[in-house]
N, C-alpha and C positions, 0 to 999 in steps of 0.2 A: 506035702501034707496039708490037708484043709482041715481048716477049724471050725466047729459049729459053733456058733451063737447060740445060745440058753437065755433067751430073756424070761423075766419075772414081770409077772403082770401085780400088781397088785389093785384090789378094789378096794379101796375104805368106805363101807356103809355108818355111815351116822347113825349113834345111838338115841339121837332126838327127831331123825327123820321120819316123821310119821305117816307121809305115805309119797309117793316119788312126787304127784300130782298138784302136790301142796307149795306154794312159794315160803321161803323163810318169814317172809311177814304173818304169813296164814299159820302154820308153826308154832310161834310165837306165843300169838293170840288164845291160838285154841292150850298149851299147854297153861299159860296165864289162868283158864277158865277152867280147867280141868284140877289145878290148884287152888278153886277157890273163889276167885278173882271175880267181881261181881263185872259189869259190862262197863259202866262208869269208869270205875277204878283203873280197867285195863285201858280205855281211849286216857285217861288222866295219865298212865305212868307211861305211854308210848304215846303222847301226844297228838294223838288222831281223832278225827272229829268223830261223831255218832255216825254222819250218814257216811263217813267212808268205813267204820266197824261194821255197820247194818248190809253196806255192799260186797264185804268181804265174808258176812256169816252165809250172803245167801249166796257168793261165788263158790264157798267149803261147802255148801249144803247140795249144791250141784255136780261138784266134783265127788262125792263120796254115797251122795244115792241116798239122800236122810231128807225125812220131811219138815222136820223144824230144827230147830238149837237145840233142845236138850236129847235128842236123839244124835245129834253131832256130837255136842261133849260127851254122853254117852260111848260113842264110837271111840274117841279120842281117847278116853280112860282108858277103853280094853287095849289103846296100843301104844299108850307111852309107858315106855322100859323107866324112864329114869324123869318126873319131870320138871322141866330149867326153874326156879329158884330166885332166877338173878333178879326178877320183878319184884323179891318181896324182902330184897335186902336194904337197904339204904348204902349209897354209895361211899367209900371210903372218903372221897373227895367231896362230899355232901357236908353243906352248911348244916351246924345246928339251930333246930328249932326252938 
């Protein structure tokens, strides 16, 4: 008697993954700005300089076929389901001010 094998594939798509083409840093950023986040604020609370944000709006601006930033965040709002938050929390472990 043989026995077949049944495997289960399973995919789990990310409800933050806003488009496959994007890295988690790029992500990040843009859901940051789409919450709000001014461009400052966001290199301030992820510790990145201006000219590597300035290098990364016009790597997303390439990858998604947009001719400046507000046409990217634009983009970005019509595809974030849910967006991350955790930028504008203050950390449990965070000193007070």
């Amino acid at each position: 008697m043989k026995l077949e094998l049944k495997l289960i594939r399973i995919h789990r798509a990310s409800a933050f993954q806003l488009d496959p083409s994007l890295t988690g840093a790029e992500a990040i950023v843009l859901r940051a700005l789409v919450a709000g986040q001014t461009d400052r604020h966001v290199c301030s609370e992820l510790r990145m300089s201006p000219v590597t944000f300035l290098r990364m709006m016009r790597g997303m601006r390439g990858k998604i076929s947009t001719k400046d930033n507000v046409s990217l965040i634009e983009w970005a709002s019509r595809h974030v389901e849910g967006v991350d938050q955790r930028i504008d929390r203050p950390e449990r472990s965070a000193r007070p001010t």
